[in-house]
C-alpha positions as CSV (number, residue, x, y, z in Angstrom):
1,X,-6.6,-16.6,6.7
2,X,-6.7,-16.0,3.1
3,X,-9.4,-13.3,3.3
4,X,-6.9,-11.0,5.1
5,X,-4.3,-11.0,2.3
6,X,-6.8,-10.6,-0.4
7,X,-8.2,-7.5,1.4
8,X,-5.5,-5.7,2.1
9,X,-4.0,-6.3,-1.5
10,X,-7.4,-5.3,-3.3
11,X,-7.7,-2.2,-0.5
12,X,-4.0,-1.0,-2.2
13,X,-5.8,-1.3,-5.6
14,X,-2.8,-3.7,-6.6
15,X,-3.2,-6.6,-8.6
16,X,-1.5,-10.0,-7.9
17,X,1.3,-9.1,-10.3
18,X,1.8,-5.8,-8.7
19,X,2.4,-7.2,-5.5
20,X,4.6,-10.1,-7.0
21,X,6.8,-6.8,-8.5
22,X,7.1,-5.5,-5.2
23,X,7.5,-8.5,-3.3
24,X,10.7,-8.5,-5.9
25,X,11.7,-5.1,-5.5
26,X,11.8,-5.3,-2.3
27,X,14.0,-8.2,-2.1
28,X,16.5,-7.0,-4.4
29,X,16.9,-3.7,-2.4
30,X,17.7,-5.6,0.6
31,X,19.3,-8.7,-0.7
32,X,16.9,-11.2,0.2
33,X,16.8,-14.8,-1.9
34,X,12.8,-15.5,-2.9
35,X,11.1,-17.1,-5.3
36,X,11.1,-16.4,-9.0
37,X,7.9,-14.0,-10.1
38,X,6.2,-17.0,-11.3
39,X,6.2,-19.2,-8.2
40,X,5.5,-16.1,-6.0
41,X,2.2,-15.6,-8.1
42,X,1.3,-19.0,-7.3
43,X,2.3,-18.6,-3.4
44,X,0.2,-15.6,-3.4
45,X,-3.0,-17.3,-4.8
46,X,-2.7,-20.2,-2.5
47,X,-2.3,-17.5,0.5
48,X,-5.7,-16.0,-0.5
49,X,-7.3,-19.1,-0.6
50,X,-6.3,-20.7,2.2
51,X,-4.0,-23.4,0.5
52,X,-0.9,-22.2,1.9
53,X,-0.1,-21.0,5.4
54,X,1.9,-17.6,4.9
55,X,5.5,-18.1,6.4
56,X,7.2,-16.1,8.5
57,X,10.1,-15.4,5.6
58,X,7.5,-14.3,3.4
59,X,5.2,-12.2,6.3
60,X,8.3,-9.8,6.7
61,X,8.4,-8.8,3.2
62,X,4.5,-8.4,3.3
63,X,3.7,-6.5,6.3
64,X,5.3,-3.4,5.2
65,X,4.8,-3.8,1.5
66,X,1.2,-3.6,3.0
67,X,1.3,-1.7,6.3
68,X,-0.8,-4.8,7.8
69,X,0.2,-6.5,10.9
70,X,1.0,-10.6,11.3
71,X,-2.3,-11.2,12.7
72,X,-3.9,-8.8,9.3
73,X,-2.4,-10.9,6.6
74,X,-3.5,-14.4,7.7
75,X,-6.9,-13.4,9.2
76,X,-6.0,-14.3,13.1
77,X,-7.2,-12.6,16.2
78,X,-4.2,-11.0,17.9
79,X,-2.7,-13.1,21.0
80,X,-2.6,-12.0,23.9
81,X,0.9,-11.6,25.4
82,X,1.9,-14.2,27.7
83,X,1.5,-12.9,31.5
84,X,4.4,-13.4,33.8
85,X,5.4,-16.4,35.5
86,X,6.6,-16.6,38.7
87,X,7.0,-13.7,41.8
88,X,10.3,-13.3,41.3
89,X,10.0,-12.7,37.5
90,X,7.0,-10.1,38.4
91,X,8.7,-8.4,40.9
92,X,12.0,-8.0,38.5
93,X,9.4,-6.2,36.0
94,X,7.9,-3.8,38.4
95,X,11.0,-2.7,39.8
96,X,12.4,-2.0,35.9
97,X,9.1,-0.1,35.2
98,X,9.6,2.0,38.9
99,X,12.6,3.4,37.3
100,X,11.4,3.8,33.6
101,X,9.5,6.6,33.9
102,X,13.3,8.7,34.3
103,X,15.5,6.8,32.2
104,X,13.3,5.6,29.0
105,X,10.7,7.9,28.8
106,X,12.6,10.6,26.7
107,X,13.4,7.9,24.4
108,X,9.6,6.6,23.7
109,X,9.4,10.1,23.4
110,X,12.0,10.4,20.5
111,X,11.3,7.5,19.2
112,X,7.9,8.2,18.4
113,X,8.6,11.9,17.0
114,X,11.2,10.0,14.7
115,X,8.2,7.5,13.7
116,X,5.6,11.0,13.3
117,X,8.5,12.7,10.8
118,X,9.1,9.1,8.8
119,X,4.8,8.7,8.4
120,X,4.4,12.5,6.9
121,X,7.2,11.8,4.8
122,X,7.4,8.6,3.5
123,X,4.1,7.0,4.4
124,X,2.6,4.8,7.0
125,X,2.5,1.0,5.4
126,X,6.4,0.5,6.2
127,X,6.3,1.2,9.6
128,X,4.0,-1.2,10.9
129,X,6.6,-3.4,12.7
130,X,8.7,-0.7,14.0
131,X,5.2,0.8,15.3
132,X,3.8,-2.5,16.7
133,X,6.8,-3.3,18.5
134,X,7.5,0.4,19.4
135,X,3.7,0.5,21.3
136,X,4.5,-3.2,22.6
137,X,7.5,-1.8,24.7
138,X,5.2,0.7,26.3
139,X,2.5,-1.3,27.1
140,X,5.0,-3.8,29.1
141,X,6.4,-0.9,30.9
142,X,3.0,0.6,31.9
143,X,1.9,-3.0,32.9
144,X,4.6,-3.1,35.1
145,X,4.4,0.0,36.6
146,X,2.8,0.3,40.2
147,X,2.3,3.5,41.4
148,X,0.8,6.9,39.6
149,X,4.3,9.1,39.3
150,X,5.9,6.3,37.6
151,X,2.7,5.5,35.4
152,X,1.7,8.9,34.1
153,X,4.9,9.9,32.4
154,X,4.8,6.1,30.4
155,X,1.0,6.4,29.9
156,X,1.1,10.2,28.5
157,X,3.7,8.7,26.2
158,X,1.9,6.1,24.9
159,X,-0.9,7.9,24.2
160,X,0.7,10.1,22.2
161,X,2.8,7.4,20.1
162,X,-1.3,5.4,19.9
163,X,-2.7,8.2,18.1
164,X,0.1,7.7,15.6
165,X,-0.3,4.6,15.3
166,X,-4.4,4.4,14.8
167,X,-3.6,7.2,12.2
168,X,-1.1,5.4,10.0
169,X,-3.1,2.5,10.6
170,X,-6.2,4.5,9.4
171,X,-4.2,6.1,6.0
172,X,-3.6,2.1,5.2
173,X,-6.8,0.9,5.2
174,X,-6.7,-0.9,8.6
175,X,-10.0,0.3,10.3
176,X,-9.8,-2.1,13.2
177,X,-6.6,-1.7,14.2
178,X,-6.9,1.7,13.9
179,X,-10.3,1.9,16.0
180,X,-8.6,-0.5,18.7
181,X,-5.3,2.0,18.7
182,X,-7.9,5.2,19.5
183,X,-9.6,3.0,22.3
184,X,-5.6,2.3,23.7
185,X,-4.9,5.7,23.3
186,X,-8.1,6.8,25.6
187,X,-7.4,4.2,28.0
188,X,-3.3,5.8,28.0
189,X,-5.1,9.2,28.5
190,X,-6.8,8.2,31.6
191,X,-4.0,6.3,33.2
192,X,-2.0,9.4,32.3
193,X,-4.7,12.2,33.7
194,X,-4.3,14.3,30.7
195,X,-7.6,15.6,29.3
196,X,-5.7,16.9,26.0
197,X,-4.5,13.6,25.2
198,X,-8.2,12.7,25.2
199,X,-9.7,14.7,24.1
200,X,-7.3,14.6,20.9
201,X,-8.1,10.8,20.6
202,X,-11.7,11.2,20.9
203,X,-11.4,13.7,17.9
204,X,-9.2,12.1,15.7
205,X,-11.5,8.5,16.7
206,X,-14.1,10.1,15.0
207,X,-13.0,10.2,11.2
208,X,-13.0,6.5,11.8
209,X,-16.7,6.9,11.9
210,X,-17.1,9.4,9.1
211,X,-15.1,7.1,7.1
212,X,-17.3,4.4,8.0
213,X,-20.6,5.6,7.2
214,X,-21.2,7.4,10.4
215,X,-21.1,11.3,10.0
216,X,-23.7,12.1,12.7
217,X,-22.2,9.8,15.6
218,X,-18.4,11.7,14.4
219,X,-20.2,14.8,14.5
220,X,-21.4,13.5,18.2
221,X,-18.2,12.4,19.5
222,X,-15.8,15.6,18.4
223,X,-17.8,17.3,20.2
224,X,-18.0,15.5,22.6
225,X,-14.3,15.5,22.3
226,X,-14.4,19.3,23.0
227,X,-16.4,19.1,26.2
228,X,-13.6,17.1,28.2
229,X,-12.4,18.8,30.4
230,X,-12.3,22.4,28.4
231,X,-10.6,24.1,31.5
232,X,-7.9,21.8,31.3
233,X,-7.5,21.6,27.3
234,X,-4.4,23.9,25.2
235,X,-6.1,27.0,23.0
236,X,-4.5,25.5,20.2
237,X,-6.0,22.1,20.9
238,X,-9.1,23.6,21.6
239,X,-8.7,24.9,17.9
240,X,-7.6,21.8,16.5
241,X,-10.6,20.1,17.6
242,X,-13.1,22.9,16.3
243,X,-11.9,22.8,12.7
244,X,-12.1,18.8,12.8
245,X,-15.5,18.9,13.8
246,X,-15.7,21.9,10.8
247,X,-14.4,19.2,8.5
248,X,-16.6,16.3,9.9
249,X,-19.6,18.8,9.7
250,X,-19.1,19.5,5.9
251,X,-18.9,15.5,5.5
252,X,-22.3,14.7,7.2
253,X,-24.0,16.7,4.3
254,X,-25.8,20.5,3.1
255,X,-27.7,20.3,6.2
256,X,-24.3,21.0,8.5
257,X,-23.4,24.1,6.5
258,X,-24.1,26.4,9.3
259,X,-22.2,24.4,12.0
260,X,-19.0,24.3,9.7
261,X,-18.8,27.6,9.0
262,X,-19.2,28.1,13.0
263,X,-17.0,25.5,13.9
264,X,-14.2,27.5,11.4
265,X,-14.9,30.4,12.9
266,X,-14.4,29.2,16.4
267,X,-11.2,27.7,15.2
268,X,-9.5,30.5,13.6
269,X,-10.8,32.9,16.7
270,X,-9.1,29.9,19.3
271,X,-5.7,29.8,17.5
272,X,-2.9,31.1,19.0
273,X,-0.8,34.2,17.5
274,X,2.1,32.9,18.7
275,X,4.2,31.7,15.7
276,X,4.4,28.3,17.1
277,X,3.1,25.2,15.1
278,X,2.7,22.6,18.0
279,X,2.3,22.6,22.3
280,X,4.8,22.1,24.4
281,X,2.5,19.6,25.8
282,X,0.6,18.7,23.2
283,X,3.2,17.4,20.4
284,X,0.8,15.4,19.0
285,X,-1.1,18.1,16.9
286,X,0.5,20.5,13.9
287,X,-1.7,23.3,13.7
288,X,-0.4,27.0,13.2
289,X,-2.1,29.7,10.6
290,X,-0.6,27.8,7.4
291,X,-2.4,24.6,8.2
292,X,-5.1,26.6,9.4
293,X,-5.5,28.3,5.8
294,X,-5.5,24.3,4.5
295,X,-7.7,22.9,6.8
296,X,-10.2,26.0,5.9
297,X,-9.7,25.7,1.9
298,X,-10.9,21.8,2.8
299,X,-14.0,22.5,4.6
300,X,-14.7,24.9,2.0
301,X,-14.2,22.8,-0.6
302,X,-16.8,19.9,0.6
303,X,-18.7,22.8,0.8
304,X,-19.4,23.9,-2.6
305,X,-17.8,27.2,-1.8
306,X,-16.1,29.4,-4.6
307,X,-13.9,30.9,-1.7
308,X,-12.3,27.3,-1.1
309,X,-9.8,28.3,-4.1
310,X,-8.2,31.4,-2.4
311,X,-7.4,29.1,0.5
312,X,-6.3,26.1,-0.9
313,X,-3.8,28.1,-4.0
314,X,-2.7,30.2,-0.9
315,X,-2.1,27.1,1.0
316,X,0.0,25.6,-2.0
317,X,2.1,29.0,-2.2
318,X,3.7,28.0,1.2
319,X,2.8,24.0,1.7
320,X,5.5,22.3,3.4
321,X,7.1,19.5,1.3
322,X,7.4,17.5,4.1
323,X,4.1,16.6,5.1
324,X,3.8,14.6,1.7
325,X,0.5,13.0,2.4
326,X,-1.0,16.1,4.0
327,X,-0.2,17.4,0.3
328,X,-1.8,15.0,-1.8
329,X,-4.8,16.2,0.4
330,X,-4.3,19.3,-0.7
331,X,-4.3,18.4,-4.3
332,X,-7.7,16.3,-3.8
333,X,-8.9,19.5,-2.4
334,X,-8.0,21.7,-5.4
335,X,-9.5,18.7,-7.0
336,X,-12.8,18.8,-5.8
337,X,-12.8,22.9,-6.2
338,X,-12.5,22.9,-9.7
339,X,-14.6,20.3,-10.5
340,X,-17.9,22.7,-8.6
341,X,-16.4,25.1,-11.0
342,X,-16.5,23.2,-13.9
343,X,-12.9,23.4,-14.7
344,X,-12.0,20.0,-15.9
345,X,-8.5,20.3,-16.8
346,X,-7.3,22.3,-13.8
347,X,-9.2,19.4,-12.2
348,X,-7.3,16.6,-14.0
349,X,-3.6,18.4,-13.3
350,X,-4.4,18.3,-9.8
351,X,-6.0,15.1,-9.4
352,X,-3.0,13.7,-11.3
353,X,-0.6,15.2,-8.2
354,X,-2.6,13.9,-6.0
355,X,-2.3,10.4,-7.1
356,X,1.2,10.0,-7.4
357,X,1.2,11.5,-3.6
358,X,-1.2,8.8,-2.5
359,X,1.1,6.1,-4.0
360,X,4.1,7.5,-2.9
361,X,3.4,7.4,1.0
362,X,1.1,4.2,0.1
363,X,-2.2,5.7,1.1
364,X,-5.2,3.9,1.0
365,X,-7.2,6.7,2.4
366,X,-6.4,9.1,-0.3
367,X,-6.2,6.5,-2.8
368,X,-10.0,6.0,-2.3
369,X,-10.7,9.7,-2.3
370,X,-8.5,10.2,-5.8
371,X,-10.6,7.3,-7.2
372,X,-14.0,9.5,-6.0
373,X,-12.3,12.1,-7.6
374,X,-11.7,9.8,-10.6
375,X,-15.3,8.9,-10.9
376,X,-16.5,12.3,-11.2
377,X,-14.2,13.7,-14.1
């Protein structure tokens, strides 16, 4: 129990008295009466060593202070939810889920875009229960539901509102939720019939494993993400998946050059010139020639290449604000261009941007890669 509140506080870089100050903060914003900063402390270090069990009070405040689920915080294996007892009760279910699919569906469907503009904005770590409970409610309808039309609508849309989830879950530090989210996403996919929201799983599943320690077996599965199903997979997809497997290439090492610099060029050849940034049927993915022009100046960048400036400074030029943690990416990948050019300074005003980015949305993911950064100035 204690381990799990002791990771996810050292994985935020935050000491004990930093997350006594927000535990405050946070309390004052919303009114709440908790203890005084030095009892807190003292809750806090019999939490992480298992000589206090963490109450439920105290769990709100600290699930999206750390973007970690009930079951994170206190080490515990998620429950299973309770199955339905009694015919009547079961057959009162299914026949709410037979008529779902038309009235609720539009508003997972909102929901979940409103959840995707909060995350690029504002972060992932103080979403967690609107997430958990958002992707709880789709489940129970898609348990529920008996036959495929009224399934695939609720499955498509909780595929889509998965991938979200294992992302943000991903960006905080979570890797086994977010692993378990990709797997509930696939699963959605299936029920659903839709090779794009698949094969978008699959390729987004596979940073989970670069992150790991895994390049190769990401490599493996983007690609093998791009092999579902092709005929049946969005051009702009189709480019979406070739410039993540550019990005995972330049990851795995020097001996992937060549298939990154293929893989962009199969991306930029497979986007659409259409002025659009997302599918009608694939709202999942933001990719248009803007994020293109990013995603290019970051593959670059791993890369060693002196080219990866002109990307990533004409990527800046027209960087929308709103996708704040996309833009402390950015920053790390300015970053990471001056330093191969030995430009220290330009390196340290960058890095800098990209740090107070990282804490703003509460990324653990880029924190990491800003303290990589860190190391090598």
């Amino acid at each position: 129990m204690a381990k799990g509140l002791r990771a996810i506080r050292t994985a935020r870089g935050w000491s004990q008295d930093r997350l006594v100050h927000e535990m405050r903060r946070f309390a004052e914003q919303r009114l709440l009466d908790i203890a005084a900063a030095a009892s807190l402390k003292t809750y806090i270090s019999e939490w992480e060593n298992g000589r206090r069990a963490i109450t439920d009070r105290y769990a709100a405040i600290l699930r999206p202070l750390l973007g970690a689920t009930d079951a994170e915080l206190r080490g515990e294996i998620e429950a299973q939810e309770p199955q339905a007892d009694g015919y009547a009760d079961l057959l009162s279910r299914i026949d709410a889920a037979g008529s779902l699919s038309e009235s609720m569906v539009p508003s997972f469907l909102a929901q979940t875009e409103l959840l995707r503009t909060m995350d690029r904005q504002m972060g992932a770590t103080g979403l967690v229960d609107q997430m958990n409970g958002h992707l709880a409610a789709m489940e129970e309808a898609l348990t529920f539901a008996v036959l495929p039309g009224a399934r695939r609508p609720i499955a498509t849309a909780l595929a889509g509102a998965s991938t979200l989830a294992a992302w943000q879950a991903l960006d905080a530090g979570a890797v086994d939720r977010a692993w378990r989210r990709y797997e509930l996403a696939k699963k959605a996919a299936q029920d659903a019939e839709s090779p794009l929201y698949l094969a978008h799983a699959m390729g987004e599943q596979a940073y989970v494993l670069a992150e790991a320690g895994r390049p190769q077996l990401a490599v493996e599965l983007v690609r093998d993400a791009q092999r579902t199903q092709v005929e049946r997979q969005s051009p702009r997809l189709r480019a979406w998946l070739a410039a993540a497997e550019a990005e995972l290439c330049a990851a795995a090492g020097p001996e992937m050059e060549s298939a990154a610099r293929s893989a962009l060029e199969r991306a930029t050849a497979l986007l659409p010139d259409d002025g659009e940034t997302r599918d009608a049927d694939m709202l999942s993915i933001f990719l248009n020639t803007g994020h293109l022009t990013r995603w290019r100046g970051n593959v670059l960048a791993k890369l060693g290449d002196a080219s990866a400036m002109e990307e990533l400074y004409a990527s800046l030029d027209t960087a929308d604000e709103s996708f704040v943690r996309a833009n402390s990416g950015l920053y790390c990948d300015l970053t990471q261009a001056h330093l191969a050019r030995g430009e220290l300074d330009d390196a340290r005003s960058h890095l800098q941007k990209a740090r107070l980015l990282a804490n703003r949305t509460g990324s653990v993911r880029f924190r990491r890669r800003v303290e990589l950064l860190t190391g090598r100035l």
